[in-house]
C-alpha atoms as one frame of an Amber mdcrd trajectory, in Angstrom:
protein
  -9.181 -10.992  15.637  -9.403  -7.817  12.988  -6.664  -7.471  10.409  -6.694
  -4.931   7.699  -5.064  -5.618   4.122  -3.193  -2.150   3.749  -2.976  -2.433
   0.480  -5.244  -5.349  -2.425  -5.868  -3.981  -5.855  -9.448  -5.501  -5.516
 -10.746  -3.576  -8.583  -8.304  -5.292 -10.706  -9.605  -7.383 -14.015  -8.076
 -10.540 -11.967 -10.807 -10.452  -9.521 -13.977  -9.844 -11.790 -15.170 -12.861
 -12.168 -15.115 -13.883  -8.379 -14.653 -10.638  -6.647 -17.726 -11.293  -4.394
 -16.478 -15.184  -3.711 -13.160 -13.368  -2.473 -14.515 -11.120  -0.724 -16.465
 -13.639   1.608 -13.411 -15.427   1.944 -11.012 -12.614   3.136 -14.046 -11.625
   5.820 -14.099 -15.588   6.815 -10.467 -15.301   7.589 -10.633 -12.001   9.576
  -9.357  -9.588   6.804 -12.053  -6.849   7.734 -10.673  -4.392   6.307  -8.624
  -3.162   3.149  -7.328   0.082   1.533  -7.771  -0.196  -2.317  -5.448   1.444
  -4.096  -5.708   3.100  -8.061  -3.097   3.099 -10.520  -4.843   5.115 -13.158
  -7.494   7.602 -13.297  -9.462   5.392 -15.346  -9.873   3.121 -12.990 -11.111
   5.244 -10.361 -14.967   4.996 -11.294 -14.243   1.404 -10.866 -12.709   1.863
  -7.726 -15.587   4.149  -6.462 -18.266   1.975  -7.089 -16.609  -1.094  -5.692
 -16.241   0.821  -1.978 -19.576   2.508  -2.073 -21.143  -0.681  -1.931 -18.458
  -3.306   0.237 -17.986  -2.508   3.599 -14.905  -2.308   5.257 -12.907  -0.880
   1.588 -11.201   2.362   1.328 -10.252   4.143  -1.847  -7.140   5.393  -2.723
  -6.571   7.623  -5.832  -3.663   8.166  -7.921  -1.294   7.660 -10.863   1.284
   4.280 -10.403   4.823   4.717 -12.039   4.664   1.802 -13.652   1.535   2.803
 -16.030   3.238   5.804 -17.141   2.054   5.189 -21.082  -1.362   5.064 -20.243
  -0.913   9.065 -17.944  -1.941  12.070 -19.568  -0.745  14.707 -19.065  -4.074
  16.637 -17.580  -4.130  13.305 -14.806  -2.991  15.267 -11.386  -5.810  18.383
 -12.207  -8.236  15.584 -12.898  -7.314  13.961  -9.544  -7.146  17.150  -7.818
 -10.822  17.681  -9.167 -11.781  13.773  -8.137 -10.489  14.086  -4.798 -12.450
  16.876  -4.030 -15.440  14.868  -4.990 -15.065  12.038  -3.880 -13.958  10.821
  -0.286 -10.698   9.221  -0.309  -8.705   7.084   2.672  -5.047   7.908   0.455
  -3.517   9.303  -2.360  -1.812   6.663  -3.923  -0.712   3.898  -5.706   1.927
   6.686  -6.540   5.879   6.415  -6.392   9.083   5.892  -8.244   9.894   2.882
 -10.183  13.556   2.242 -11.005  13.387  -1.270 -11.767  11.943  -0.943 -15.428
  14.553   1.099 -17.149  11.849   1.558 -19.908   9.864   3.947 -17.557  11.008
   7.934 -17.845  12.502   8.710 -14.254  12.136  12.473 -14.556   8.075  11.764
 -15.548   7.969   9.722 -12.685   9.519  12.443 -10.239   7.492  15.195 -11.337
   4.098  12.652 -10.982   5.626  12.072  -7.327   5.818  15.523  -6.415   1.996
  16.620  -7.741   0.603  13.664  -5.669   3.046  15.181  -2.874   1.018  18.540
  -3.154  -2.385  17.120  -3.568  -1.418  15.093  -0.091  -0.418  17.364   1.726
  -3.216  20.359   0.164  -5.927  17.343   1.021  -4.571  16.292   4.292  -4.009
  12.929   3.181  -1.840   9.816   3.765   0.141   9.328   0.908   0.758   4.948
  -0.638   3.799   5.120  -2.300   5.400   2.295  -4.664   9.150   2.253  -4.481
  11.045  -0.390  -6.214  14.550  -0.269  -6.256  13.930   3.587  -5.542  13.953
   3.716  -1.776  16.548   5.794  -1.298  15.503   8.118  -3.893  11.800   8.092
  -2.518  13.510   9.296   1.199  15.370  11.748  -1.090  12.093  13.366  -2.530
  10.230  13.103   0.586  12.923  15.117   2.574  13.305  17.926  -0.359   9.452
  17.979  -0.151   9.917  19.668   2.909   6.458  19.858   3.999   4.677  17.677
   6.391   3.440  14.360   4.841   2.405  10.789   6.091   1.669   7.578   4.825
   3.363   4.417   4.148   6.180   2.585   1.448   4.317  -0.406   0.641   5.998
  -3.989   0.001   9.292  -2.273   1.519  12.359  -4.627   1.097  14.643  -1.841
   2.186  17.299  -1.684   5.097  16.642  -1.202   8.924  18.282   2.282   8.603
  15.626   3.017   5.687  12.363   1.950   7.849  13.954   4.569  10.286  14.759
   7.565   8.123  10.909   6.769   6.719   9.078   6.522  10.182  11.174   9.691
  11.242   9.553  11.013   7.463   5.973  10.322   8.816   5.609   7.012   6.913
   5.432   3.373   7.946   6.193   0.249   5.994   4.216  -2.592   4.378   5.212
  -6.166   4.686   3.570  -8.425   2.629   4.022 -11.784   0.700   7.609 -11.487
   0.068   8.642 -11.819   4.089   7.591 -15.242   3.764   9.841 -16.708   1.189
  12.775 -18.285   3.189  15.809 -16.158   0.938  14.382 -13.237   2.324  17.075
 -12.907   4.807  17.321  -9.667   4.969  14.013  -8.686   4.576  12.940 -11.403
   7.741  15.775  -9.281  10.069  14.614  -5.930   9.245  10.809  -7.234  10.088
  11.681  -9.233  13.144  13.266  -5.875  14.730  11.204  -2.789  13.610   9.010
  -0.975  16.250   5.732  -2.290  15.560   4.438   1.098  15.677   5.980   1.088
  11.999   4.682  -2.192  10.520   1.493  -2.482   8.018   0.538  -5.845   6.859
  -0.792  -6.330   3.082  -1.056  -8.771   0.388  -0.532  -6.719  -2.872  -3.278
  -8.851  -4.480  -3.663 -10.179  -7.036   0.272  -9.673  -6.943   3.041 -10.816
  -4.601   1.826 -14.058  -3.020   3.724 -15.498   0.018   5.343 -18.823  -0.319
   2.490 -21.084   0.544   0.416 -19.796  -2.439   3.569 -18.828  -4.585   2.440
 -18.824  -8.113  -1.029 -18.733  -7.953  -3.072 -15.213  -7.752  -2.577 -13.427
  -4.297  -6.013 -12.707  -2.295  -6.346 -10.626   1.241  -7.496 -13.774   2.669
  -4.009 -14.994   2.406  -2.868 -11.926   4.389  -2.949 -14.674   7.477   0.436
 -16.843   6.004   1.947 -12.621   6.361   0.552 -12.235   9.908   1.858 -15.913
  10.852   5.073 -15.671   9.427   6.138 -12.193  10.920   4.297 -12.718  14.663
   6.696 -16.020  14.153   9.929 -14.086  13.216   9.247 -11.178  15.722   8.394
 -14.087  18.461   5.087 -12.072  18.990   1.230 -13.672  19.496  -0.376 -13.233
  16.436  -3.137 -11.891  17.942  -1.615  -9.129  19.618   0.211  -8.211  16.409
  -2.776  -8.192  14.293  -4.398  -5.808  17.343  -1.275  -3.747  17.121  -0.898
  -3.321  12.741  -4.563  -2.687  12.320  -4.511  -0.407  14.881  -1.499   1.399
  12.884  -3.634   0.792   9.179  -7.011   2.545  10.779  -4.552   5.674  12.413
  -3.075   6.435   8.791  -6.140   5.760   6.622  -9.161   6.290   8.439 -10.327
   9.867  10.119 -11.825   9.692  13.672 -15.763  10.193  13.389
């Protein structure tokens, strides 16, 4: 069995003093694979370094909404300029954030629709962050009007949503949060979606699932996400971690 973590902030400060220790033990339990996504252009070096060297990681590059104070102004030329540099798997972490009313929504539009460009100039899949914003994300996606592709990670949105998306060129991540029981809506949507449109991640060192709820989320905790949704979609787990990292390698990775 493969799986591949669609989306661990493995550069993150949280991991530096054991990064190598959790490495070994997302490889021990399958997790071959993981797309690595930035949140600000300073941490792309970082990021670079950190894939060049660990096989089986894939960078992504871009500006997250929720680090707005820390964007200047000059970011998307500088990523246009890094991208062309340096090989990415995704553009991304990049989205809309509606849940911090502190965070300037017309900023965070006009940073959606430059990594929008740069996708679709570059040819690449696009990760896109989306809380409490879904609607608004399928909104600037279908005004984009130009072919795109990617996926909405840690999507908690409706049925109808995962549809509209798919139909947009994007599929969905599922991570941690399908395993707390109150998830009830969340555990439907998952337990009927094509699995042509399912990723699985962790979000790490964010959004544990409920067996390791409160401690610092890993990829080698992606397994609990794989268990719980082969068990709500009454799927082997083996056949469903065949069938999502088969979806994660068609977005992210080019054929050789």
């Amino acid at each position: 069995m493969s799986l591949f973590d669609s989306h661990a902030h493995l550069d993150a400060p949280e991991f530096d003093a054991d990064r190598a220790r959790v490495l070994q033990d997302a490889r021990a339990s399958d997790v071959a694979e993981m797309l690595v996504p930035a949140v600000t252009a300073g941490a792309w070096p970082k990021l670079h370094a950190l894939c060049e060297v660990e096989p089986g990681l894939h960078p992504a590059y871009g500006l997250h909404p929720c680090y707005l104070a820390q964007h200047q102004d000059g970011d998307l030329g500088l990523l246009e300029g890094w991208l062309r540099t340096h090989p990415a798997a995704a553009v991304g972490e990049c989205g809309l954030d509606h849940f911090d009313p502190g965070l300037d929504r017309g900023r965070q539009a006009r940073l959606l629709l430059g990594h929008f460009e740069l996708a679709h100039s570059f040819d690449l899949p696009l990760v896109l962050h989306a809380r409490r914003a879904f609607e608004d994300v399928i909104l600037a996606l279908r005004r984009f009007g130009k072919p795109l592709r990617g996926v909405v990670h840690s999507f908690s949105g409706s049925a109808e949503q995962a549809r509209e998306l798919y139909g947009l060129g994007f599929r969905v991540g599922i991570g941690g949060p399908v395993t707390h029981p109150r998830a009830k809506r969340l555990r439907r949507v998952v337990a009927n979606l094509p699995v042509e449109q399912l990723l699985l991640e962790t979000d790490a060192p964010d959004q544990p699932g409920e067996r390791h709820r409160g401690q610092r989320n890993e990829p080698a905790f992606l397994v609990e996400v794989l268990h719980c949704v082969a068990g709500l979609r009454g799927t082997d787990p083996r056949e469903l971690a065949q069938a999502t990292t088969t979806n994660a390698r068609k977005l992210f990775l080019r054929p050789v």
